[in-house]
C-alpha positions in Angstrom: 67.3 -130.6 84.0 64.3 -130.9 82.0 60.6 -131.4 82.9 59.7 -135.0 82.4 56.0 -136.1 80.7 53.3 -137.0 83.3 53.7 -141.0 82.2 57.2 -140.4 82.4 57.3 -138.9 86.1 54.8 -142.1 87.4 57.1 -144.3 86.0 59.9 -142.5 87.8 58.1 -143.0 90.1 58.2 -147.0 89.7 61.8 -147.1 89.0 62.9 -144.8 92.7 60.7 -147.6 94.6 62.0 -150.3 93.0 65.6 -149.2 93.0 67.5 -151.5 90.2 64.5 -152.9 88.1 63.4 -154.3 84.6 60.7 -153.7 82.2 59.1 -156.6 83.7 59.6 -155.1 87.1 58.6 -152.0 86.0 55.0 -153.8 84.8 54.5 -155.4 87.7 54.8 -152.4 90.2 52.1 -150.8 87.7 50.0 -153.4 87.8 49.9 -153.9 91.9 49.0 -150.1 92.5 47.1 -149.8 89.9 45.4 -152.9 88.5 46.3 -152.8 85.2 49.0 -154.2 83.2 50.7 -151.7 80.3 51.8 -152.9 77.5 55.5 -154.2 77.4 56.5 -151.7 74.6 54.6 -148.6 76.6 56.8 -149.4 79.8 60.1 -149.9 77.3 59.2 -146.8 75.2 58.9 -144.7 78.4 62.3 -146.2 79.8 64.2 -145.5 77.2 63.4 -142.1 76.9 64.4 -141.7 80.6 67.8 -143.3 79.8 68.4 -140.8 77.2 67.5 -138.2 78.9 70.0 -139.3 81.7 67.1 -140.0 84.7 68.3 -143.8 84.9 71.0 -145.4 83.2 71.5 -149.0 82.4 73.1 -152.3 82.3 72.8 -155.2 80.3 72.6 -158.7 80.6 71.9 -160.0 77.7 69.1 -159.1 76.3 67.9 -157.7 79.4 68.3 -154.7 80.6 68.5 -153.3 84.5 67.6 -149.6 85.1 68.8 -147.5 87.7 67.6 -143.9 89.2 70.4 -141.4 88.4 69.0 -138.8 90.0 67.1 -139.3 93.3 63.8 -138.1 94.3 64.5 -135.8 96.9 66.5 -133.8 93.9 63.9 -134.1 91.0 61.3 -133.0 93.8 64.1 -129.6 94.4 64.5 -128.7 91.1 60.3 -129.1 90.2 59.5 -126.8 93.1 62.5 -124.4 92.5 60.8 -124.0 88.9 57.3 -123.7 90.4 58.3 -121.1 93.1 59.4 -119.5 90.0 57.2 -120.0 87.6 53.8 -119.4 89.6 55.3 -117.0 92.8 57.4 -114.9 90.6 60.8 -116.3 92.6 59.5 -115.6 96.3 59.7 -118.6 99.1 57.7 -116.1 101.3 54.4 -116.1 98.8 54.7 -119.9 98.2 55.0 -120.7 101.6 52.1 -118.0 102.3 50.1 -119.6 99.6 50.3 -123.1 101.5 49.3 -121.5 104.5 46.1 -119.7 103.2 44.8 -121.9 100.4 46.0 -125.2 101.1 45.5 -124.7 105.3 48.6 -125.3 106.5 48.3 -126.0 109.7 50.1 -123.3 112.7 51.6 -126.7 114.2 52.8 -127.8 110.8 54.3 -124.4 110.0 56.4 -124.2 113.4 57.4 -128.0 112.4 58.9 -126.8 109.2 60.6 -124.2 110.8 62.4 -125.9 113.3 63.2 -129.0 110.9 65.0 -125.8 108.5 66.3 -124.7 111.8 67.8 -128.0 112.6 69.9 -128.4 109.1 
């Protein structure tokens, strides 16, 4: 899978809230959490580029079109932090997880939590 553009992983973003949506949809969620309005051919430009790169696919009714995620969250999330373990901890869990623990204080209570929500699947 490739690594999607910063504007085009927030609108991602959009599209998994939203579920089925339009570029007027789109704009709207945009503009509620952030205040401002993009332009219509920003949000289409960005769109389409996620259709072709097969994130959400499409339907049309008429001249309207209706994205949908084709690949959830949960797995772009997997595959982003498989490539970070990789990238920035060399391949190892163990030093990711120990980095979370020292640098970003991790919490004992938090760590046992993980380990017994792993435990339970």
């Amino acid at each position: 899978m490739q690594k999607l553009t910063r504007a085009q992983e927030d609108l991602m973003h959009h599209v998994w809230q939203l579920g089925e949506c339009t570029v007027g949809d789109l704009r709207q969620s945009i503009l509620e959490q952030s205040g401002k309005l993009p332009a219509h051919s920003t949000v289409s430009t960005l769109i389409l580029a996620l259709d072709e790169r097969g994130f959400v696919s499409h339907r049309e009714y008429g001249r309207t079109f209706v994205y949908t995620p084709k690949i959830s969250r949960e797995e772009y999330g997997r595959q982003r932090l498989g490539r970070l373990v990789k990238s920035f901890f060399g391949g190892s869990g163990s030093a990711a997880v120990s980095y979370l623990v020292k640098d970003e204080n991790l919490s004992l209570d938090e760590l046992n939590a993980l380990v017994r929500q792993l435990e339970e699947e």
